[in-house]
Structures are given as structure tokens and as C-alpha cells.
C-alpha positions in Angstrom: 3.9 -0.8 6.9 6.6 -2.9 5.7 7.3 -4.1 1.9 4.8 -7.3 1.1 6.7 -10.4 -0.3 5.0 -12.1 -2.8 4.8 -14.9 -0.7 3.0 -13.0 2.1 0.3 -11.7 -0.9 -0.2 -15.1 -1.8 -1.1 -16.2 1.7 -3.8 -13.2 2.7 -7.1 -13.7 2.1 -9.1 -11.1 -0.3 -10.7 -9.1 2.9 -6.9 -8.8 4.0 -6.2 -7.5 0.5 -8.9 -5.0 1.0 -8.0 -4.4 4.4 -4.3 -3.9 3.7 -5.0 -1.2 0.6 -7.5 0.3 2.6 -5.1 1.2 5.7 -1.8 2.3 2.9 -4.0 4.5 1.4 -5.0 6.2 4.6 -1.2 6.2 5.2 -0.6 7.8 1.8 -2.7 10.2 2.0 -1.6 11.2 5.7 1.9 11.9 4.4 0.8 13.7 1.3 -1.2 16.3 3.4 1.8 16.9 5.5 3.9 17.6 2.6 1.0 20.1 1.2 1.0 21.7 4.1 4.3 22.8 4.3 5.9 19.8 6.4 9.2 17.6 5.9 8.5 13.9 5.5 11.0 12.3 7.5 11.5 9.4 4.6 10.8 9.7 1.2 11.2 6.7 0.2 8.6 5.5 2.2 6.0 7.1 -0.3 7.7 5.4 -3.2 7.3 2.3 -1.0 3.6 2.5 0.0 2.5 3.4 -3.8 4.5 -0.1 -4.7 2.9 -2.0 -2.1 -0.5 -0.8 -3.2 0.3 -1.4 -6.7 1.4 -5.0 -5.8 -1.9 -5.6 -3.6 -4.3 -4.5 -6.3 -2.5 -6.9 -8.9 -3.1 -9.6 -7.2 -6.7 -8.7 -5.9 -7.1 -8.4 -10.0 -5.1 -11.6 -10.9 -7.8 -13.4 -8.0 -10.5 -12.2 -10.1 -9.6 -13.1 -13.0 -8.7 -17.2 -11.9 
């Protein structure tokens, strides 16, 4: 999944937040296993990437709330 732009975030609905967190956590936790396991994660950075992206999604999901 590619990097989320804040202008994108602003633009998804809440069950798209959901959705979106939902689906990068799966994806997180797919390449962590591999990496337990023994295996060679063919980026890196994608990791960093995905735990940002989350991180971003859940702000605004909270900032949402908050309003």
C-alpha cells in the first residue's frame, strides 16, 4: 500500500479509515512473521512505511472523534 497524503485521509470516509488500518495491519503482521521465521524482507523500509501510515490513519480517526 502506498504512503497516504493528508489530503487523501481527509477525503475517506471513517469505514475507509477502518478498512484501510484493518488491511496494513494484516500487511504488517504478514511481513513480521516472515522475518521471525527466518526470511529476508525484500524492503525494509516498507515496515517503517506501513507503521507511519497506520499511525497517520488512527490520528485522524481520533481527531474525527474528537470534532
Amino acid at each position: 500500500m502506498a504512503i497516504i497524503r493528508s489530503k487523501e485521509l481527509k477525503e475517506l470516509a471513517p469505514e475507509e479509515l477502518d478498512k484501510r488500518v484493518g488491511e496494513l495491519r494484516l500487511e504488517l503482521a504478514k511481513n513480521r512473521a516472515q522475518i521471525a521465521i527466518g526470511g529476508a524482507v525484500k524492503n525494509p523500509g516498507k515496515l517503517r512505511e506501513q507503521r507511519r501510515t497506520i499511525a497517520k490513519l488512527l490520528t485522524e480517526k481520533g481527531r474525527r472523534k474528537v470534532k
